[in-house]
C-alpha positions as CSV (number, residue, x, y, z in Angstrom):
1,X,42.6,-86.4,30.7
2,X,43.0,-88.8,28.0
3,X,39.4,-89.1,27.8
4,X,39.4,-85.5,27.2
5,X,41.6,-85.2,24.8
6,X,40.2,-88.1,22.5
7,X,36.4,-87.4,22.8
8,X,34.1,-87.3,20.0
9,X,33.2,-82.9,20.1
10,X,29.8,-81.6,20.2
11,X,29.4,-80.0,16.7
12,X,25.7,-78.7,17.6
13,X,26.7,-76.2,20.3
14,X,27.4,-72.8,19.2
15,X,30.1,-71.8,21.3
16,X,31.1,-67.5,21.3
17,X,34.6,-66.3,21.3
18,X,36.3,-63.5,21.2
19,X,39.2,-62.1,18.8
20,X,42.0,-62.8,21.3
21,X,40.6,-65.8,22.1
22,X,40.0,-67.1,18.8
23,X,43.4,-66.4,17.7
24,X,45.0,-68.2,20.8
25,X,42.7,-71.4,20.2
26,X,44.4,-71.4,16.5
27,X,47.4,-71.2,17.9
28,X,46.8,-73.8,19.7
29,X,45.6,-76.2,17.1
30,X,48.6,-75.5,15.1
31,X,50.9,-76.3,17.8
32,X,48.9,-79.4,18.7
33,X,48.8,-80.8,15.0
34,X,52.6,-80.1,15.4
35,X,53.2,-81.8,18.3
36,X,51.2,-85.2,16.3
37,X,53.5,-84.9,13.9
38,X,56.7,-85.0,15.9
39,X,54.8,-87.9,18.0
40,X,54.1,-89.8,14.8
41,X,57.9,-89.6,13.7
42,X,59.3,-90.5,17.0
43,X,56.6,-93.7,16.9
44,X,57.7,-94.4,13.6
45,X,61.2,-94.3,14.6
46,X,61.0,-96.4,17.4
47,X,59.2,-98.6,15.4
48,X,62.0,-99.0,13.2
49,X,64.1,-99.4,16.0
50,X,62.1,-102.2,17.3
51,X,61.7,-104.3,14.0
52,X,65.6,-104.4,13.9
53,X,66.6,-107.8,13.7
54,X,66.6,-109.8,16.7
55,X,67.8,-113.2,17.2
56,X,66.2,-114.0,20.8
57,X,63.3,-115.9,20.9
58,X,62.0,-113.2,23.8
59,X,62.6,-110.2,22.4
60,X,60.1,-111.2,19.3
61,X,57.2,-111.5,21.8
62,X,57.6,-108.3,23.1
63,X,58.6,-106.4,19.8
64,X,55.1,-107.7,18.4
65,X,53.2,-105.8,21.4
66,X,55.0,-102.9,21.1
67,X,53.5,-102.4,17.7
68,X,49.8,-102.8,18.3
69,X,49.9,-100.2,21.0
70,X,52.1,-97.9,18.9
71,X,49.4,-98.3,15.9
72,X,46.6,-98.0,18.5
73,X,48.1,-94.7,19.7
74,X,48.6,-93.4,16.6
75,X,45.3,-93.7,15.5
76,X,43.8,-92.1,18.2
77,X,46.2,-89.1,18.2
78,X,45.0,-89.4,13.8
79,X,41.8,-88.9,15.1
80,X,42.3,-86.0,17.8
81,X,44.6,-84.3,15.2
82,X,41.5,-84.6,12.4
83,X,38.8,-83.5,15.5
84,X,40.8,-80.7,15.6
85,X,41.5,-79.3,12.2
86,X,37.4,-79.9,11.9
87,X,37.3,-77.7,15.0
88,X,39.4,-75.1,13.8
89,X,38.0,-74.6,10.7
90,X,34.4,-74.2,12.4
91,X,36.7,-71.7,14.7
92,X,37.9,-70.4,11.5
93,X,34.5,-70.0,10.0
94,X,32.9,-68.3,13.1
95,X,36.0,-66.0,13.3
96,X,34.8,-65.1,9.7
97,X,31.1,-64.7,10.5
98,X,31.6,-62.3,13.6
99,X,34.1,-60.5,11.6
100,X,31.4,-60.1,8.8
101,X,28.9,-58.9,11.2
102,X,31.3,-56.5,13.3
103,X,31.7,-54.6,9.6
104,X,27.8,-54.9,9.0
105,X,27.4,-53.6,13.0
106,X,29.9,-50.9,12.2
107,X,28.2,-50.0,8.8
108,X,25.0,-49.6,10.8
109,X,27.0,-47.9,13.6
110,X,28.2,-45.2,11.2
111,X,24.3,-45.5,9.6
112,X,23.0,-44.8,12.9
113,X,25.6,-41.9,14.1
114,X,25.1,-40.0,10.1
115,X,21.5,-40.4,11.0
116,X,22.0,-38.8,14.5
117,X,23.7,-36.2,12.9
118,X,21.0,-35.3,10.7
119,X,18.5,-35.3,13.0
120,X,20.5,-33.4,15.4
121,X,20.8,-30.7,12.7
122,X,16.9,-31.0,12.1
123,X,16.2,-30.6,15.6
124,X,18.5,-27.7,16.0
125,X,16.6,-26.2,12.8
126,X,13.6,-26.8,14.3
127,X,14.9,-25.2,17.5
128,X,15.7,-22.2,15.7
129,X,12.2,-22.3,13.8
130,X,10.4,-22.7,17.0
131,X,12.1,-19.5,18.5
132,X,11.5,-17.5,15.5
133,X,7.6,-18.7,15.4
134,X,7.9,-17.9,19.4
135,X,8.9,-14.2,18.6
136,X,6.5,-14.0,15.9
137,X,3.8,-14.8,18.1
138,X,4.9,-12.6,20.8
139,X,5.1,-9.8,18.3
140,X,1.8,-10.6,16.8
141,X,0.5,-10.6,20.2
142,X,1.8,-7.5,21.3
143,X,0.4,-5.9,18.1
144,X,-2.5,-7.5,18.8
145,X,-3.2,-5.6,22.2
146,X,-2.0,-2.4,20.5
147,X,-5.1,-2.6,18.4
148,X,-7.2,-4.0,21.1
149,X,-6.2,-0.9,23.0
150,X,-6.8,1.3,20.3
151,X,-10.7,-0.4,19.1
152,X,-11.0,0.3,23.1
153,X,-10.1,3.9,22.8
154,X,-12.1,4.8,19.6
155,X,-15.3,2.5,20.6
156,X,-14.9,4.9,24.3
157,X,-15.0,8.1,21.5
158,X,-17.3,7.0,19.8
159,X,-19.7,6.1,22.6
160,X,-18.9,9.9,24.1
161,X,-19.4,11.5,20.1
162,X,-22.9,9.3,20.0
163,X,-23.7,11.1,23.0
164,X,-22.8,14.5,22.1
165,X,-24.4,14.6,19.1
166,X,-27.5,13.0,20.8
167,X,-27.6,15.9,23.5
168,X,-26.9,17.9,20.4
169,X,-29.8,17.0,18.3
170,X,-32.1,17.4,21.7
171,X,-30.9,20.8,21.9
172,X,-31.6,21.2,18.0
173,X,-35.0,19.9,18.4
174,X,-35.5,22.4,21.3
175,X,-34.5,25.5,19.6
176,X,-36.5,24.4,16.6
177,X,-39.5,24.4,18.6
178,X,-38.3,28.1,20.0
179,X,-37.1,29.2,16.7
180,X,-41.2,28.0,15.2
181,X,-42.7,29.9,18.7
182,X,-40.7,32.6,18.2
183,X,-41.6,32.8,14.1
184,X,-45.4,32.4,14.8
185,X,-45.3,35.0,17.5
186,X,-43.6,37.5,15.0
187,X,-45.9,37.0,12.3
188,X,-48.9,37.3,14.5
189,X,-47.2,40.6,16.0
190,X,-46.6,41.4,12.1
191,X,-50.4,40.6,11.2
192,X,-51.8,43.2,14.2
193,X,-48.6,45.7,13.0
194,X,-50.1,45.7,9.6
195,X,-53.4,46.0,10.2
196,X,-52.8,48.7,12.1
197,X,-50.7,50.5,9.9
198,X,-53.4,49.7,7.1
199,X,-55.7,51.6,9.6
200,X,-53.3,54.5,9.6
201,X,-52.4,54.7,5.8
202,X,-52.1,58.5,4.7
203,X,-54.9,60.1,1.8
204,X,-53.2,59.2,-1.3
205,X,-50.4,56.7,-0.6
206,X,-51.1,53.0,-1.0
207,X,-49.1,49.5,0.7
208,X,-47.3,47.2,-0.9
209,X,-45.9,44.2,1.4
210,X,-43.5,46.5,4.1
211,X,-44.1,50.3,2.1
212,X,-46.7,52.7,1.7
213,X,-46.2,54.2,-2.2
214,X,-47.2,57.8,-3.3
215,X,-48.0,58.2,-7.3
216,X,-48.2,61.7,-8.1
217,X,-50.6,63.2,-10.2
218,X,-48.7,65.9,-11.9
219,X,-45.5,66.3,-13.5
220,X,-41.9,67.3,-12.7
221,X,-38.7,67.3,-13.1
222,X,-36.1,64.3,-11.3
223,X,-34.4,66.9,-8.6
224,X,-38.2,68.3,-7.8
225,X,-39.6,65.2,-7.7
226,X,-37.2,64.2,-4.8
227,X,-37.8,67.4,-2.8
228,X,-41.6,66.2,-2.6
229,X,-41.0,63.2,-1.8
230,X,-38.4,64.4,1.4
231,X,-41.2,67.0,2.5
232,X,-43.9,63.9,3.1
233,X,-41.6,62.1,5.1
234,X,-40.5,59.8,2.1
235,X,-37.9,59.3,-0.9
236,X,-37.8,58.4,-4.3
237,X,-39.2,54.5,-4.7
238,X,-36.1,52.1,-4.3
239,X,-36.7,48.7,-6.0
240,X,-35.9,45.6,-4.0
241,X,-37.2,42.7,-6.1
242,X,-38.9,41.7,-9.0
243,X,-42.3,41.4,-6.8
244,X,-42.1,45.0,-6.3
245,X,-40.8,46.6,-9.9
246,X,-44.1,44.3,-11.4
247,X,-46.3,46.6,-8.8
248,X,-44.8,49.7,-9.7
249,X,-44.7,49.5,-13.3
250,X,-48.9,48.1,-13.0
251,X,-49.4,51.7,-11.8
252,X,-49.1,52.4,-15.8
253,X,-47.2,55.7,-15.8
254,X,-44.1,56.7,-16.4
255,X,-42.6,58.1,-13.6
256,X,-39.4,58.7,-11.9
257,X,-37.5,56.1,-9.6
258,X,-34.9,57.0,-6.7
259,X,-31.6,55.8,-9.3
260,X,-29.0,58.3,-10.7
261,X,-25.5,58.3,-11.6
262,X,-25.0,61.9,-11.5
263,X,-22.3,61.9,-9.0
264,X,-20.0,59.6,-11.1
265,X,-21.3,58.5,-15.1
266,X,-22.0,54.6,-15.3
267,X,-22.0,54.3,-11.8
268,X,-25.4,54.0,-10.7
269,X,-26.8,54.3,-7.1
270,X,-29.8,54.4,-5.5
271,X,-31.1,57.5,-3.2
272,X,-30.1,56.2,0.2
273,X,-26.4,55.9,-1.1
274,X,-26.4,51.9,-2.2
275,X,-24.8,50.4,-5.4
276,X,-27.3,49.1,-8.0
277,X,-27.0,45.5,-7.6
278,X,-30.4,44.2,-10.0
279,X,-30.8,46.5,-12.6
280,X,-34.6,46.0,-15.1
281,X,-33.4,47.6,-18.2
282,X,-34.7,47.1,-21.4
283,X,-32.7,47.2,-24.5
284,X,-30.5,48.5,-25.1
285,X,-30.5,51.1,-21.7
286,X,-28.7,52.5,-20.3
287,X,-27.5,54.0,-23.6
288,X,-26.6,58.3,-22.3
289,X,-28.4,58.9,-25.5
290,X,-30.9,61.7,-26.4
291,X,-29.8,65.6,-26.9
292,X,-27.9,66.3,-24.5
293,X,-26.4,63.1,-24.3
294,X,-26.9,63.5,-20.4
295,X,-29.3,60.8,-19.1
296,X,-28.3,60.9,-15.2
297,X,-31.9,59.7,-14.1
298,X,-34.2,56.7,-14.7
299,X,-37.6,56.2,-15.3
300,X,-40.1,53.3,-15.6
301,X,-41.4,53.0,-19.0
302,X,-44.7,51.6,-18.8
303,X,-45.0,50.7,-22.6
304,X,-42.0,47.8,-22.0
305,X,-42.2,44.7,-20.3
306,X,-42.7,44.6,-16.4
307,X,-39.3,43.2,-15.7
308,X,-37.6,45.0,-19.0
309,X,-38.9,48.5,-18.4
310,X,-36.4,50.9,-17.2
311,X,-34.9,53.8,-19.3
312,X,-31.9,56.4,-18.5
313,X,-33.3,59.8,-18.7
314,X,-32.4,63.6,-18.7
315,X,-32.9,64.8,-15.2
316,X,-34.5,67.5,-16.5
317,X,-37.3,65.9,-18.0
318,X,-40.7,66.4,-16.5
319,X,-42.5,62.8,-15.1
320,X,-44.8,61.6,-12.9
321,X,-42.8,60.2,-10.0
322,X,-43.3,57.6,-6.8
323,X,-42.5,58.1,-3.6
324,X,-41.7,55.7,-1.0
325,X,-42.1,55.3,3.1
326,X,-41.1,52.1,4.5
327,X,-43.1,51.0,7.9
328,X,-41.2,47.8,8.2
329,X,-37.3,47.5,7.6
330,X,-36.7,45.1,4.7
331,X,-33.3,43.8,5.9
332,X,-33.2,42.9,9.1
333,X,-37.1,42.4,10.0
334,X,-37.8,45.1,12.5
335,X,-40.8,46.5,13.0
């Protein structure tokens, strides 16, 4: 034990406490060092004690041994009580270091939990993100088979309206080619029709495109003029284009045409009842001028211009006049 006790420590091994022990070993050291002191005093006393004066030859002897073992002791509890203040301010310095790194641990503790916290809150962020992104998607891929669905639909109308008009420009094509067999058969029919109506023309009348035309050769007045023309089967010459007034006023006569507005003044009509639609008046007819301020009738005046030529007239006056038959119906094409 006292081996123990006075042995020279091991200052190189690094020995680990913890707080409660720490604390009881410097409690400890105190109360050793104490206990030195109160050994060292009670030594000294005794040594006092001893060194008394003492006449006996005996009693010298044994006071003499009684100090070297007193000073021996003492300097081996000097030494234990120095080993131990050395140890306990090693102790005291360790207790120093781990409490130095306990407030570095707990400054990375709280380091560690603030940084937890923030990622936790990023994460949670980025939870929410995600989700959101997520619904997007879904959205976008909903929206995305809406129009899938609907390039389906219209490329399946399409396809049918490609076909439609297809079967559509077949059947053009096919009544086309009926419409030109049909057109060629008419004409030819129209080409034996005329020639053998131009076989059949009357003594005196002459054809013009779809009408045979009767120039008389004497004079008299509009009303007359009509009546001849009704008792051959024929009226007063109605003018249906500018191909036909040029023919009519190449005749070079003056003669009387099928227009009047006898029934009601300024409005003009031709002999089958019609309104005047394309008049060939040259300036500045119709004017009702003249005598009797009367001119119902019109003439073609063959010293104007061919499409300029027509004069109002008194129905009285005596002309040459033109009567017309029609063989071939210049409206609808029927023969």
């Amino acid at each position: 034990m006292s081996e123990a006790i006075y042995a020279v420590p091991d200052m190189t091994k690094k020995v680990k406490f913890n707080r409660g022990e720490i604390k009881e070993r410097i409690v400890d050291i105190y109360v050793s060092a104490d206990t030195l002191r109160d050994g060292e005093t009670s030594t000294t006393r005794e040594e006092t004690a001893d060194t008394a004066p003492n006449n006996g030859p005996g009693d010298q002897h044994s006071d003499s041994n009684v100090s070297k073992n007193s000073s021996a002791e003492r300097d081996q509890l000097q030494t234990s009580y120095n080993n131990l203040t050395k140890e306990r301010y090693q102790l005291q310095t360790s207790y120093n270091n781990l409490t130095k790194e306990r407030y570095q641990l707990e400054t990375k503790y709280n380091n560690l939990t603030k940084e937890r916290y923030q990622l936790q809150t990023s994460y949670n962020n980025l939870t929410k993100e995600r989700y959101q992104l997520q619904t997007s998607y879904n959205n976008l891929t909903k929206e995305r088979d809406q129009l899938q669905t609907s390039y389906n639909n219209l490329t399946k109308e399409r396809y049918q309206l490609q076909t439609s008009y297809n079967n559509l420009t077949k059947e053009r094509y096919q009544l086309e080619t009926k419409y030109n067999n049909l057109t060629k058969e008419k004409d030819q029919l129209q080409t034996r029709y005329n020639n053998l109506t131009n076989e059949r023309c009357p003594e005196g009348w002459q054809k013009f495109e779809s009408s045979w035309y009767f120039l008389s050769t004497e004079t008299k007045t509009w009303k007359e003029s009509r009546e001849d023309c009704l008792e051959r089967g024929a009226d007063l010459v109605i003018i249906n284009s500018d191909k036909e007034q040029e023919f009519l006023f190449n005749l070079n006569k003056r003669v009387w045409i099928g227009l009047t507005d006898s029934v009601n003044e300024k409005t003009w009509k031709w002999v089958d009842g019609t309104p005047l639609t394309t008049g060939y008046w040259y300036y500045p007819q119709p004017d009702n001028a003249g005598p009797t301020q009367n001119e119902d009738c019109v003439e073609i005046h063959n010293d104007q211009l061919p499409l300029n030529a027509w004069n109002d007239l008194s129905c009285d006056s005596q002309l040459n006049w033109i009567c017309e038959k029609a063989f071939y119906h210049h409206h609808d094409n029927i023969l």
